[in-house]
Every structure is written in C-alpha cells, then in structure tokens.
N, C-alpha and C positions, 0 to 999 in steps of 0.2 A: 829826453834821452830814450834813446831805442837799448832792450834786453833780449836775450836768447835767453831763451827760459826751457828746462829739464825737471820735467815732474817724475819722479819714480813714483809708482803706487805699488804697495805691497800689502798682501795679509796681514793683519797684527796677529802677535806672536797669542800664538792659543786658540787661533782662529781655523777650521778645516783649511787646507790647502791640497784637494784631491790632485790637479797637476802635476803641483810639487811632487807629491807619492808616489804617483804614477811613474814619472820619471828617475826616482831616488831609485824605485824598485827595480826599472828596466837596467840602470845603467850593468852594475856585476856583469848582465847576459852581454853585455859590448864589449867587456873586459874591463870598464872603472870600477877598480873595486874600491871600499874605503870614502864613498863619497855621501856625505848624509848632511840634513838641515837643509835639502832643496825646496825653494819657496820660488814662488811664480807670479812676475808682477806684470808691467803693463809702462812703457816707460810713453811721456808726452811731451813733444818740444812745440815750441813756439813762440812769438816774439810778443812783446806787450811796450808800450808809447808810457813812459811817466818820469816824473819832474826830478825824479831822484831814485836810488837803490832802494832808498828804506819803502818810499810809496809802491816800488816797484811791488818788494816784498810782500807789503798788503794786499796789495790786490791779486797777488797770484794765491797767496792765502785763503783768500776769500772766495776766489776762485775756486779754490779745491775744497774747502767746506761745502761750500753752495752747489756744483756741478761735477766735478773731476773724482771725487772721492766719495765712497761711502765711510764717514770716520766713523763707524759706529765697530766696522771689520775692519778698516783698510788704516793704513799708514802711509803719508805721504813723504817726502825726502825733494825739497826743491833746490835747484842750481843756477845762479844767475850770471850771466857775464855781459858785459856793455858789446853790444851788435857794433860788427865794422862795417 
C-alpha cells in the first residue's frame, strides 16, 4: 500500500523560536493585533510503499528520529492517508 505522508516539525515548547518572535512582534505594525504563541515549523510531504498503516507509521517514525527531525528541539506531528 502506497501513503501520503505530512510531517509537521516544530520547536518543542520551551525551545528559542527567534522566527516565531520575529513575526509575533511585526504583526501589531500590519494591524494584527492580539496575536501571540507564533512558532515556526517546517512542514514535509511524501509518499512511502508498506504492507500496512501501522508499518507505515514506523517507519515514518523512524524516519523522523534518524533524518527529518532534531528530537532533542523539535517535535514532530505526522499524518497519513492511503495515496489514490
């Protein structure tokens, strides 16, 4: 079975997020006011080939410890659905 696969990666909470800040501060001057907690990720699609959902899960997992993610800062959020 073929999956579409959507990795978020984001800063873990507690981690600098100078982007985020950057942008949290500019917004007011645009006229958003009221807008805070802006964090800044990095989103990754693509398809992976396995025998089932649950294997799919693993190996994007592992995927994202080993390559896609620093866990030590980042937090990942993955999304799968069966490719048409």
């Amino acid at each position: 079975m073929r999956f579409d696969v959507l990795v978020e990666v984001s800063p873990r909470q507690g981690v600098a997020d100078p982007q985020g800040q950057t942008i949290e501060r500019s917004l007011p001057a645009l006229g958003f006011d009221g807008v805070t907690g802006v964090r800044v990720g990095k989103a990754i699609r693509f398809q992976v080939t396995a025998d089932s959902e649950s294997a799919a899960r693993t190996e994007v997992s592992d995927i994202c410890a080993r390559f896609l993610t620093n866990p030590v800062i980042e937090d990942s959020d993955v999304s799968l659905t069966a490719a048409s």
